[in-house]
C-alpha positions in Angstrom: 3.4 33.6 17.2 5.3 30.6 15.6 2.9 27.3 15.0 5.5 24.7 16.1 5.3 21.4 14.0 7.1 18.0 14.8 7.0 15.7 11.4 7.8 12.1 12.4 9.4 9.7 10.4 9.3 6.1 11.5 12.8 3.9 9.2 14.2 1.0 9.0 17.3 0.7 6.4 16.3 3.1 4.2 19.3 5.2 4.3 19.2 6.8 0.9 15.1 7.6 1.0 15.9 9.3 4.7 18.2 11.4 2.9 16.1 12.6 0.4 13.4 13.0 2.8 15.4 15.5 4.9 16.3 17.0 2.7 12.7 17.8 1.2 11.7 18.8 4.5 14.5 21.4 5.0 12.9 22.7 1.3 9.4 23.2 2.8 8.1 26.7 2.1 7.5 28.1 5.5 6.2 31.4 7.0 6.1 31.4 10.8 6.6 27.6 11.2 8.8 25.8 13.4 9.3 22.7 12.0 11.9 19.5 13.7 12.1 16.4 12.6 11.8 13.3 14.7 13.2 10.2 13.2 12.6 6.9 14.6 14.8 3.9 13.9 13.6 0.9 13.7 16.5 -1.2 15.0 18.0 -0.5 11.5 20.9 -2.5 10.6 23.1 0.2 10.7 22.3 3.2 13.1 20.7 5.8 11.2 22.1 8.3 13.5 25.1 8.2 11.4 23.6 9.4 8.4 24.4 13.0 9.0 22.0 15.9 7.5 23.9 17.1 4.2 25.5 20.5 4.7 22.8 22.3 2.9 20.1 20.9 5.5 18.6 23.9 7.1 16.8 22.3 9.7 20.2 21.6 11.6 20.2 20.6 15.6 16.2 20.2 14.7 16.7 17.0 14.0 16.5 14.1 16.5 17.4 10.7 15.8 15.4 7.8 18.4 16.8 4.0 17.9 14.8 1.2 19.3 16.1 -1.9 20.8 13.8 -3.7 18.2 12.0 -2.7 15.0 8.5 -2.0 15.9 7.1 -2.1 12.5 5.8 1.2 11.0 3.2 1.1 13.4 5.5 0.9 16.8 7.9 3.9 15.1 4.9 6.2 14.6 3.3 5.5 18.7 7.0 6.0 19.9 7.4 9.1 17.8 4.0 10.4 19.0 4.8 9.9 22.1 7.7 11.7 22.4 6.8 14.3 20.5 3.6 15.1 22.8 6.5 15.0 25.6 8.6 18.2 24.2 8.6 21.5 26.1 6.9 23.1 24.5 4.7 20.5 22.7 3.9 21.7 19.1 0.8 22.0 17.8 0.6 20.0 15.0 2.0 16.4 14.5 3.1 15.8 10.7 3.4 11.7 10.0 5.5 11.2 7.2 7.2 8.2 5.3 10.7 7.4 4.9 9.8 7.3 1.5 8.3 9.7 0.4 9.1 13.3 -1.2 6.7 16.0 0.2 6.5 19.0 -2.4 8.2 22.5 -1.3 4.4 23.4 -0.6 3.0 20.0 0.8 3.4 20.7 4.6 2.1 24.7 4.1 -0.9 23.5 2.0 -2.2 20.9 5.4 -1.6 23.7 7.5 -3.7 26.2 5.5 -6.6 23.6 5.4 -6.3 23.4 8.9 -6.5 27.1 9.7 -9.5 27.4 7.4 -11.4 24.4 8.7 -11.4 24.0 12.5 -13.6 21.3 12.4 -11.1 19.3 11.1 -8.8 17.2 13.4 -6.3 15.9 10.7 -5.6 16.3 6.8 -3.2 14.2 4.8 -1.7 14.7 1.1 -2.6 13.9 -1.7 -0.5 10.4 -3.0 0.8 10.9 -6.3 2.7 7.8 -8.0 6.3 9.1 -9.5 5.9 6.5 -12.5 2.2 7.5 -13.8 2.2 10.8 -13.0 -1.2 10.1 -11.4 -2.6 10.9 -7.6 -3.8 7.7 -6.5 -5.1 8.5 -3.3 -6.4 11.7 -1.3 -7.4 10.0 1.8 -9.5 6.8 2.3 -13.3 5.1 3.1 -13.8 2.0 4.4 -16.4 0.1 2.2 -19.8 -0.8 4.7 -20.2 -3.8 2.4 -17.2 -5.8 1.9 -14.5 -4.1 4.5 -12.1 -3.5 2.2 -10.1 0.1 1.9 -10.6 2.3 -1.2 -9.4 6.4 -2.3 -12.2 8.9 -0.9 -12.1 10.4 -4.6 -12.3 6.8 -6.9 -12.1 8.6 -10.1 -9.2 12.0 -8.9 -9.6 14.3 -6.1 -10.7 17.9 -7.5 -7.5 19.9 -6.9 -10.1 23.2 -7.1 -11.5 21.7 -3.5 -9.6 22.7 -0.2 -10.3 19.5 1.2 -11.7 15.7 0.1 -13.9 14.4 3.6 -12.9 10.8 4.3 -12.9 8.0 7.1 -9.1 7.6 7.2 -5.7 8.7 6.0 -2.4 7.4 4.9 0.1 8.1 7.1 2.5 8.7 4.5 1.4 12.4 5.0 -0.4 13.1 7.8 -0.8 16.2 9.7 -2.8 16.1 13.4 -3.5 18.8 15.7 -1.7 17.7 19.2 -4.8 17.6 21.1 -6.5 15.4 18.4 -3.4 12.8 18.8 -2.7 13.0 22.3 -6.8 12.3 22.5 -6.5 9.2 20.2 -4.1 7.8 21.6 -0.9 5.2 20.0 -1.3 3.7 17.1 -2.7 0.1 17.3 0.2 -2.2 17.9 0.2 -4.4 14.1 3.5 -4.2 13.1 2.4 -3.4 9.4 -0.3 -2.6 7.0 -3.9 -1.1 8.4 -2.9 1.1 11.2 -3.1 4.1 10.0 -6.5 2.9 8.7 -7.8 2.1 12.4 -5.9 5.5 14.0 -8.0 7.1 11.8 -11.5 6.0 12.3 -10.7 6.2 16.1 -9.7 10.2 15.5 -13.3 9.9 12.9 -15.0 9.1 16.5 -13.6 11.6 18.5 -14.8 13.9 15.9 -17.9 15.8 16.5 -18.9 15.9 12.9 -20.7 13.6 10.4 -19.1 10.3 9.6 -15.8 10.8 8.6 -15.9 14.7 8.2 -13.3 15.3 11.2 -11.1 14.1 8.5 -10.3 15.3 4.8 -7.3 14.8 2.2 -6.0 18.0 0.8 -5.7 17.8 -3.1 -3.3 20.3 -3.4 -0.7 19.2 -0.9 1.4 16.5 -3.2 3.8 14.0 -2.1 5.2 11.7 -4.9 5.0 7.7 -3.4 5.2 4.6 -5.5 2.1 2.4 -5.6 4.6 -0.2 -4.6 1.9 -2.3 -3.4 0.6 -2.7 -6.8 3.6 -3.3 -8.9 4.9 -6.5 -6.2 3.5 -9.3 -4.9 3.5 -8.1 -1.2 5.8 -10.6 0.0 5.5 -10.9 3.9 3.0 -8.1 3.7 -0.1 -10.4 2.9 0.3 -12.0 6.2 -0.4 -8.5 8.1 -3.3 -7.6 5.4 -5.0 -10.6 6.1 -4.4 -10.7 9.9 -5.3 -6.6 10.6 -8.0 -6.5 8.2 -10.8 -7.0 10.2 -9.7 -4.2 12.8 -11.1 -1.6 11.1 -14.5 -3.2 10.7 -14.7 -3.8 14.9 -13.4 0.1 14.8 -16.4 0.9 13.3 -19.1 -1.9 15.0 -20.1 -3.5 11.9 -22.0 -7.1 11.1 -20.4 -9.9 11.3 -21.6 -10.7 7.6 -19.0 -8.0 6.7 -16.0 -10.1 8.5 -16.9 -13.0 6.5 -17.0 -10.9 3.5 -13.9 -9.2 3.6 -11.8 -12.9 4.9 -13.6 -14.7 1.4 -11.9 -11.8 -0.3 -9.1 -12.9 1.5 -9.4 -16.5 0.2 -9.9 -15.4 -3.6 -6.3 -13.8 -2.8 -5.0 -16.9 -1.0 -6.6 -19.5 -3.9 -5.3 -16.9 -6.7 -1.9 -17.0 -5.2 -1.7 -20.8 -6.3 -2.8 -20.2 -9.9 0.1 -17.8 -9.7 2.6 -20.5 -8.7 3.0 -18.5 -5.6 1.9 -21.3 -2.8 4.0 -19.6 -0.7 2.2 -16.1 -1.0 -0.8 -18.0 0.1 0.4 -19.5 3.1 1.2 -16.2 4.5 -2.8 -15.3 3.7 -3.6 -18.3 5.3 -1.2 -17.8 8.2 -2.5 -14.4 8.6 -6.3 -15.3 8.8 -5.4 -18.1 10.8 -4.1 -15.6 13.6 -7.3 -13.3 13.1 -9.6 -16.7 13.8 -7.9 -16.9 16.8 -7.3 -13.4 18.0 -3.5 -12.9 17.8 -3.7 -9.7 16.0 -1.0 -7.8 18.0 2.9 -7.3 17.2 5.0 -9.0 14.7 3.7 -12.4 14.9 4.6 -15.1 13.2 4.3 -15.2 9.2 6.0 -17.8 7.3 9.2 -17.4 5.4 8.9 -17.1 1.8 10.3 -19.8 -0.4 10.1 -18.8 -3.9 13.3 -19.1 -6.5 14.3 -15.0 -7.1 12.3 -13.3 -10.1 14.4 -13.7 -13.2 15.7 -10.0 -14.1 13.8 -8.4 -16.9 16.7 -7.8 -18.8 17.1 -11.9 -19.3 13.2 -12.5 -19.7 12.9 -13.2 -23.7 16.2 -15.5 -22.8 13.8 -18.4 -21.0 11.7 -19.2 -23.8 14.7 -20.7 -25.5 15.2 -20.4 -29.3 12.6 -18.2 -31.2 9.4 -20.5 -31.9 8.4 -22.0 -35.3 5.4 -19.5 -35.4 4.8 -16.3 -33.6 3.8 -16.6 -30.1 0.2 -15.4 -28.9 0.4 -13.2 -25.8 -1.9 -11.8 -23.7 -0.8 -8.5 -22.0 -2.1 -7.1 -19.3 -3.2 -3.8 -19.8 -2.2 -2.4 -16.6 1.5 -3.2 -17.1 1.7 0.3 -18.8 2.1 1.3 -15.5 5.1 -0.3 -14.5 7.6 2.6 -12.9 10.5 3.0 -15.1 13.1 1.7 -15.7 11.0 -1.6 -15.7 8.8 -0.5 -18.3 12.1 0.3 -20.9 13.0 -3.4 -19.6 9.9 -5.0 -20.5 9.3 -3.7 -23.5 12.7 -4.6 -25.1 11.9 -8.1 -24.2 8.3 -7.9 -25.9 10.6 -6.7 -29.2 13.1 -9.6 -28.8 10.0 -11.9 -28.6 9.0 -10.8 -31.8 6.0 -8.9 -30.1 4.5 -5.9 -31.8 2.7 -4.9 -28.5 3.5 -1.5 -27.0 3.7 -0.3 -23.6 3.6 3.4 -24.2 2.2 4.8 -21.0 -0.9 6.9 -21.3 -0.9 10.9 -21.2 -0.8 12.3 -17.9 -3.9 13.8 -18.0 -6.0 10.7 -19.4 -9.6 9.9 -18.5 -8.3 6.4 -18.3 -7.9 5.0 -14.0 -4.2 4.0 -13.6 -3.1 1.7 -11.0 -4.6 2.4 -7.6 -7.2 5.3 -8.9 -10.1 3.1 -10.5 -12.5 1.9 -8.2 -11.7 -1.2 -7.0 -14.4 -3.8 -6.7 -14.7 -7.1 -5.1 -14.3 -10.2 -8.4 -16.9 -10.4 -10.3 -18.9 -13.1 -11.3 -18.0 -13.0 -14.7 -14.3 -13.1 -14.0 -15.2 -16.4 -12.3 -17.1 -17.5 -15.2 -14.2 -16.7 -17.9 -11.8 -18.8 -15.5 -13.9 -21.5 -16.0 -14.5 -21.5 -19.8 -10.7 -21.0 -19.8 -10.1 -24.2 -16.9 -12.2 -26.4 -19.2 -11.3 -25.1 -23.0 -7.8 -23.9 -22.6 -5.9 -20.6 -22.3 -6.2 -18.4 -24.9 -2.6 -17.5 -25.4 0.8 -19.0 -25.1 2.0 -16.7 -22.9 0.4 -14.5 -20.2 2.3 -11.0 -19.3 -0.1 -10.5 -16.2 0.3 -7.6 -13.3 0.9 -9.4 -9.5 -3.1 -9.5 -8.5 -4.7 -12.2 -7.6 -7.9 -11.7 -9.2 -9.8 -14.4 -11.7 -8.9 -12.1 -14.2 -5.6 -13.3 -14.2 -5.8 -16.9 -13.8 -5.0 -19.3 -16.6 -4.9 -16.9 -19.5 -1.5 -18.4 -21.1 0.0 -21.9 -20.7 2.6 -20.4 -19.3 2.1 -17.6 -17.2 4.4 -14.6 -16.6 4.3 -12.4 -13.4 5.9 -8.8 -14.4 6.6 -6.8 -11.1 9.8 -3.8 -10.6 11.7 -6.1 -9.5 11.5 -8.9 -12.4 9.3 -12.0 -13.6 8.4 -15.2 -12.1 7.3 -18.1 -14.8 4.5 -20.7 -13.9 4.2 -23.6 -16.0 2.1 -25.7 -14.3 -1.0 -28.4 -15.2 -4.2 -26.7 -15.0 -6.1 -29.1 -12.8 -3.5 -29.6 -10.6 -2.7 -26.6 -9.9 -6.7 -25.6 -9.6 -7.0 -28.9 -7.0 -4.6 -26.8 -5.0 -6.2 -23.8 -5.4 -9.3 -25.6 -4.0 -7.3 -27.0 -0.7 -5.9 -23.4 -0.2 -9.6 -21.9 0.1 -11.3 -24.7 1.7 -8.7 -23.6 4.6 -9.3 -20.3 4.4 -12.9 -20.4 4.6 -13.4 -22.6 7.5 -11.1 -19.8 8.9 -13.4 -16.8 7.8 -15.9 -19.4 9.6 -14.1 -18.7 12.8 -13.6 -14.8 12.2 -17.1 -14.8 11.6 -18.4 -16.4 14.8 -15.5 -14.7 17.0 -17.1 -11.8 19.4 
C-alpha cells in the first residue's frame, strides 16, 4: 500500500527559494510514497502560480498552487494548507510542513517517516535545522523553559545523530511531519500572523498526546534540512513586534504562573531598553508595541506594529570608508566573537574591512566539528547579573574600545563596549555614535514602559 503524504508550503515572494524547494522535494528518496505538494500563496506580489515546476520536476500535476485574497502570515498559510489538505479524497496520512526556505536533504522526508513507523507513540517528528553558513545543526526540535518562558533547542549542546529521535515540547515547522489524525485532532494553527505558532501547535498536539510531557513529540537527528539562522544574523525588523506580542501564548498553552508572564515580558524589556543602546529606538518601539497588544489581549492576526524608521545599513563593502582617513594611532576594537558566524559572503566582506582598518583580527570560522556552540546551539540563558554589572563599570568609566564590531543582540553584553558602536548583520552595518547617558536616559524611558506593561500581562486572566 502507498503511504500518501501532502508537504505544505506556506510563501510569500519568495520566488527563487520556492524553486529550489520543489525542486528538492521532487529529489526525495522515496519507496512507496506518494508525495504532492501544496503550496499556499500568501497574496504574493506576483502569483506564484506562474512560477512553473522546472522540466526536470518529477512531481508534475502533484503540485497545487492555493492564492489567498490576503497574506495570512506563515501562520494563516499553514491552517489553510491543513485544511485543505485533510479535505483530499483520499486524505493522506501524513502532513509534512515545510518552509519556503528551506532545502530538505534527498533523505529528510524518508528519515521522519521511518521514525514514525518505528515509534507509534509518536504524533509528529520534525528535522533536524542545520545552518548552511556554520555547518552546524542548530536545532532538533524545541522545550519551553518552566522558568522564564522563553524557547530553546531540545539538545542545547547537538542532537546525537546515533538516536532515532530527540523528545521535545514543540517543533519548527520548517520541517514538520504529522500523522493526519494527529492534525485534523489539533486543529489550525493559532491565528498570529508570525513567530510562535508552531511553538503553541505543538504543545497543543503535546496535550493530545497520551505520553509524558512532551514525548508525543521528537526531532529526528538524522533528517537534515539546511535553514539559515536568519534570526540571529538580523535585527528582526517587524518580527519583534510578533515575538513580543505571541510570547506569552505558549505559557497559557501550558497553565503556567503568572510569575513566569512577568518573567518572560522583563526579558522583553532588556530587548526593548538594549534596542536603544543600539541606536535602534525604532526596534524598540515595535517591542513595546507588541507587549502593549499582549497587556491588552489583541494577540490575533496581523495587528498593528509600527513602521520602521531607520536610515539603510551601510553595505559592508563601504564599512572601513566611514571612519574617514586612517587614524593617527591604531584603532582599539572589540570584536564580537560570534561574528565568525556570519554566512558568507558577509564574512569575506567583513573581514576585508577589518584589513583595510589596519586590524589584525581574524574571522576564520571554526572547524565543523568544533566543541565550540555556534549561533543558535549554546544554551541560551536569560542576562546575567554580571553582564549588568560590566555595563555599568563601562556607563561610568568608559568603553573599552574605539570601536565595537558587535552581533544584532540586545544583551548587556553588547552595550557600550566602543564609543562608537558597529552593528554587523548579512545584510550590512549600522553606526551608533551616541552620548552615553543620553542614550542610557532613553533606555530607562523605554523599560519603564515596558514594565508597567509586563504589570498588565501579569495581572491579565
Amino acid at each position: 500500500m502507498l503511504t500518501r503524504v501532502a508537504a505544505v508550503a506556506p510563501c510569500f515572494n519568495r520566488r527563487d527559494d520556492l524553486r529550489s524547494l520543489l525542486s528538492d522535494l521532487a529529489a526525495q528518496r522515496l519507496r512507496r510514497v506518494q508525495l504532492s505538494v501544496l503550496v499556499i500563496d500568501n497574496a504574493s506580489d506576483i502569483p506564484l502560480e506562474s512560477l512553473l515546476p522546472p522540466s526536470s520536476l518529477r512531481l508534475g500535476p502533484a503540485v497545487r498552487f492555493v492564492r489567498l485574497p490576503v497574506n495570512l502570515g506563515g501562520s494563516g498559510g499553514f491552517s489553510e494548507g491543513l485544511r485543505l489538505a485533510l479535505d483530499t479524497d483520499p486524505p493522506p496520512h501524513f502532513l509534512w510542513l515545510i518552509d519556503s526556505d528551506a532545502r530538505p536533504h534527498r533523505h529528510a522526508l524518508a528519515r521522519l517517516l521511518l521514525a514514525l513507523h518505528r515509534r507509534p507513540d509518536l504524533l509528529a517528528v520534525g528535522s533536524a535545522i542545520r545552518d548552511p553558513g556554520s555547518g552546524r545543526v542548530f536545532e532538533c526540535g524545541g522545550i519551553v523553559d518552566r522558568t522564564w518562558g522563553y524557547y530553546a533547542p531540545a539538545a542545547p549542546h547537538g542532537p546525537a545523530p546515533v538516536r532515532l529521535v530527540e523528545p521535545c515540547d514543540y517543533l519548527a515547522a520548517a520541517s514538520l511531519l504529522v500523522r493526519a489524525l494527529a492534525a485534523r485532532r489539533a486543529g489550525p494553527f493559532p491565528d498570529t500572523f508570525l513567530n510562535c505558532d508552531d511553538v503553541t501547535w505543538g504543545l497543543r498536539l503535546s496535550h493530545a498526546s497520551a505520553s509524558a510531557r512532551g514525548r508525543g513529540l521528537a526531532g529526528v537527528p538524522r533528517s537534515i534540512i539546511e535553514h539559515h539562522a536568519g534570526w540571529a544574523a538580523r535585527p528582526h525588523g517587524a518580527g519583534r513586534y510578533y515575538q513580543a506580542r505571541n510570547a506569552f501564548l505558549p505559557i497559557t498553552q501550558l497553565g503556567l504562573e503568572p510569575a513566569v508572564r512577568f518573567r518572560r515580558a522583563v526579558l522583553e524589556t532588556v530587548r526593548a531598553a538594549g534596542a536603544v543602546f543600539l541606536a535602534r529606538d525604532d526596534l524598540a518601539e515595535l517591542t513595546l508595541a507588541g507587549l502593549r497588544d499582549a497587556a491588552r489581549g489583541a494577540t490575533l492576526g496581523r495587528g498593528n506594529p509600527p513602521s520602521l524608521r531607520a536610515a539603510p545599513p551601510v553595505p559592508l563593502d563601504a564599512l572601513a570608508a566611514q571612519f574617514g582617513r586612517p587614524p593617527a594611532r591604531p584603532l582599539t576594537i572589540f570584536l564580537d566573537p560570534r561574528l565568525r558566524h556570519l554566512p558568507e559572503p558577509a564574512r569575506t566582506r567583513f573581514q576585508n574591512q577589518l584589513r583595510a582598518l589596519g586590524s589584525a583580527l581574524d574571522l576564520d570560522p571554526p572547524p565543523r566539528n568544533d566543541s565550540a556552540h555556534p549561533v543558535g546551539v549554546a544554551p541560551w540563558t536569560p542576562p546575567r547579573v554580571a553582564e549588568f554589572g560590566a555595563w555599568l563599570i563601562r556607563l561610568f568609566a568608559g568603553p573599552l574600545a574605539d570601536v565595537a564590531f558587535v552581533w544584532p543582540r540586545d544583551w548587556p553584553d553588547g552595550w557600550t563596549r566602543g564609543r562608537r558602536t558597529v552593528v554587523i548583520t548579512v545584510d550590512g552595518a549600522s553606526i551608533a555614535v551616541t552620548p552615553r547617558w543620553r542614550t542610557a536616559l532613553r533606555a530607562l524611558r523605554a523599560a519603564l514602559r515596558a514594565l508597567t506593561h509586563a504589570i498588565r500581562i501579569t495581572l491579565r486572566d
